[in-house]
C-alpha positions in Angstrom: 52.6 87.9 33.7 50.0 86.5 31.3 47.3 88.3 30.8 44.2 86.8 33.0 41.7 86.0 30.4 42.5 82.8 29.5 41.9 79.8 32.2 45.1 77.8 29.9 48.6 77.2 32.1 50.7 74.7 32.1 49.9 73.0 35.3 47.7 75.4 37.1 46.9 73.3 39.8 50.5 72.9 41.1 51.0 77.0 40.7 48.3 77.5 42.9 49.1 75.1 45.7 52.5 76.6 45.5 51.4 80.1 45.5 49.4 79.2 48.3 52.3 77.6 50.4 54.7 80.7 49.8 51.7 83.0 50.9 50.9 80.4 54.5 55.0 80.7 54.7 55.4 84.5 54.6 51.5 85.5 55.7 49.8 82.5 57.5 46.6 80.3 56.6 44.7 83.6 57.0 46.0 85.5 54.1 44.8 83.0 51.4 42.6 84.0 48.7 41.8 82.1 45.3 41.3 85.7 43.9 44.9 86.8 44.8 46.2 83.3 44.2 44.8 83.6 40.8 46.6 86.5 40.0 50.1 85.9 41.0 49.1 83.1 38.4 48.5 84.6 35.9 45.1 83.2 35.5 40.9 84.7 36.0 40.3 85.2 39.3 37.8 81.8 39.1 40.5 79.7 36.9 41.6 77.9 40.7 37.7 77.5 42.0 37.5 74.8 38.8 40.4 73.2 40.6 39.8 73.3 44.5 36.0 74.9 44.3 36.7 77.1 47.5 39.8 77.9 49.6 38.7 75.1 51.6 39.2 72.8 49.0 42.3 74.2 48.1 43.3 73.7 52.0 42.0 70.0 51.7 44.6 69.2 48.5 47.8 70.9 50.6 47.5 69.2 54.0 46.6 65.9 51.8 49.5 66.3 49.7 51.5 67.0 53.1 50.5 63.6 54.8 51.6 62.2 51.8 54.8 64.0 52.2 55.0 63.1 55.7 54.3 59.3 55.0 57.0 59.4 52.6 59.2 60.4 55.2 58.2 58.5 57.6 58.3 55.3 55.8 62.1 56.2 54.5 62.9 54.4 58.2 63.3 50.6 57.4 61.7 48.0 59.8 64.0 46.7 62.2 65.8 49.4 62.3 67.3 50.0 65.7 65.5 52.8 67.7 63.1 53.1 65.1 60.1 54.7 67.2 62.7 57.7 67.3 64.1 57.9 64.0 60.1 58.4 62.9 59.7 61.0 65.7 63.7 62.6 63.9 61.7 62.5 59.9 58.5 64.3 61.6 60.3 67.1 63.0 62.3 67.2 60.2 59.4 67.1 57.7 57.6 69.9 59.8 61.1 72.0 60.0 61.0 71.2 56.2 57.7 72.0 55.1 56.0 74.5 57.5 53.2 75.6 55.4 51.9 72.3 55.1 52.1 71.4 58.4 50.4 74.3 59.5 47.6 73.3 57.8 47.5 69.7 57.6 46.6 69.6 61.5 43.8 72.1 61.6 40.9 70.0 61.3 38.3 73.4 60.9 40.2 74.5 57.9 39.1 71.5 56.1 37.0 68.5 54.6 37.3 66.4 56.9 35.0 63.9 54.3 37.7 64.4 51.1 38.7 60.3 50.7 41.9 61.3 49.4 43.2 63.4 52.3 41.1 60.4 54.7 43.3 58.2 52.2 46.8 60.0 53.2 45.7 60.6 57.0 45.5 57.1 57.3 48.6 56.1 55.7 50.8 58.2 58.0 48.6 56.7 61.2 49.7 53.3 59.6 53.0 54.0 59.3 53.1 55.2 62.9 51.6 52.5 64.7 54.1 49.9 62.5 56.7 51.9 64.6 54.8 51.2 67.9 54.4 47.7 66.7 57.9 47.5 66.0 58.5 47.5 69.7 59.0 45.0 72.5 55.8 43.4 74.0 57.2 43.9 77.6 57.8 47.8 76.6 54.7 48.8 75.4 52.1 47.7 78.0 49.7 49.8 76.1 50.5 50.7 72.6 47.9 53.4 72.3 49.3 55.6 74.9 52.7 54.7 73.7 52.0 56.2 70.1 50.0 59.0 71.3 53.2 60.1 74.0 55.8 59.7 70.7 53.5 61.9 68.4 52.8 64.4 71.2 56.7 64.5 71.5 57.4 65.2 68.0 54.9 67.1 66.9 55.2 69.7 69.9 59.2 69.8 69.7 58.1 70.3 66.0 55.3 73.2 66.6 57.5 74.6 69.4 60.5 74.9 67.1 58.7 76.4 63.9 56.5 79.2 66.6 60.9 80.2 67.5 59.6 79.3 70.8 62.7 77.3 71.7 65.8 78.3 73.3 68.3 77.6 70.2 70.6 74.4 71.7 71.8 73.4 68.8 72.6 74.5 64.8 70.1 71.5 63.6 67.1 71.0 65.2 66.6 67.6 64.5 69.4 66.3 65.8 68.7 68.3 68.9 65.1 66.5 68.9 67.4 63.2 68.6 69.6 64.4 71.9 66.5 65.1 73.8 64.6 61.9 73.1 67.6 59.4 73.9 66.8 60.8 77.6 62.9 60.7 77.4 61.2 57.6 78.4 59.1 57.3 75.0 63.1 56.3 74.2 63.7 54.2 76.3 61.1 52.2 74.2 62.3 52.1 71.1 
């Protein structure tokens, strides 16, 4: 490990964000601190504050870069594609299955700034993305798209949260395509 005097590394930024994650994966939200952060590191215990200022800064630039993450994913499903409502509703869960430390803090609205324009920024591109899906959609079956989008986010993101809390009987080896299974018989599917 490098000795902590000096504030120079490579790419400091991404080390701590990654330090973080691992420490939200194995610990929880809770057991962050820029001070321990720093020294797994290698850096001075304030080498991350002239990065993220505070830990909820730091909190801020992981659940931003997870929406962007997440709008990545979600936009990997073409327009037109058949059933597309439910392929986005397959990429979320499989994002969140796939990246549990961000999603565990990108949804926590108290852990963050809710005022940072680049996690606004990346909030609203995932929203974007979501609503093309509901627009995506027949007229007749989506009397009011609104409720529509807010039933197929609820549906994901709570198989999602249910999954990651081991809260779910197992059904199957892959949880997304068990997501998939249970969807074709929900009427959210019947709408895409």
């Amino acid at each position: 490990m490098a000795a902590p005097s000096s504030y120079h590394h490579g790419d400091l930024r991404r080390a701590v964000v990654s330090a973080a994650l691992e420490v939200i994966r194995s610990d929880g939200v809770a057991a962050i601190s820029l001070r321990d952060l720093a020294r797994r590191a290698g850096v001075s215990h304030a080498a991350p504050a002239h990065h993220f200022k505070d830990k909820t800064g730091l909190l801020t630039a992981i659940a931003t870069e997870g929406f962007e993450l997440l709008a990545a994913a979600l936009n990997a499903v073409p327009t037109g594609t058949a059933h597309r409502l439910r392929e986005m509703g397959s990429r979320y869960v499989g994002f969140a299955l796939g990246h549990p430390a961000h999603f565990e803090v990108m949804f926590r609205p108290h852990l963050l700034r809710g005022d940072d324009p680049d996690l606004a920024t990346a909030r609203e591109r995932v929203a974007r993305t979501l609503r093309s899906g509901i627009e995506d959609l027949p007229a007749a079956g989506r009397p009011d798209a609104r409720r529509t989008g807010l039933a197929a986010w609820s549906l994901a993101h709570g198989f999602a949260t249910l999954q990651l809390s081991g809260s779910l009987p197992v059904l199957d080896d892959d949880p997304v395509e068990t997501f998939r299974t249970l969807v074709d018989g929900h009427p959210v599917a019947d709408l895409g």
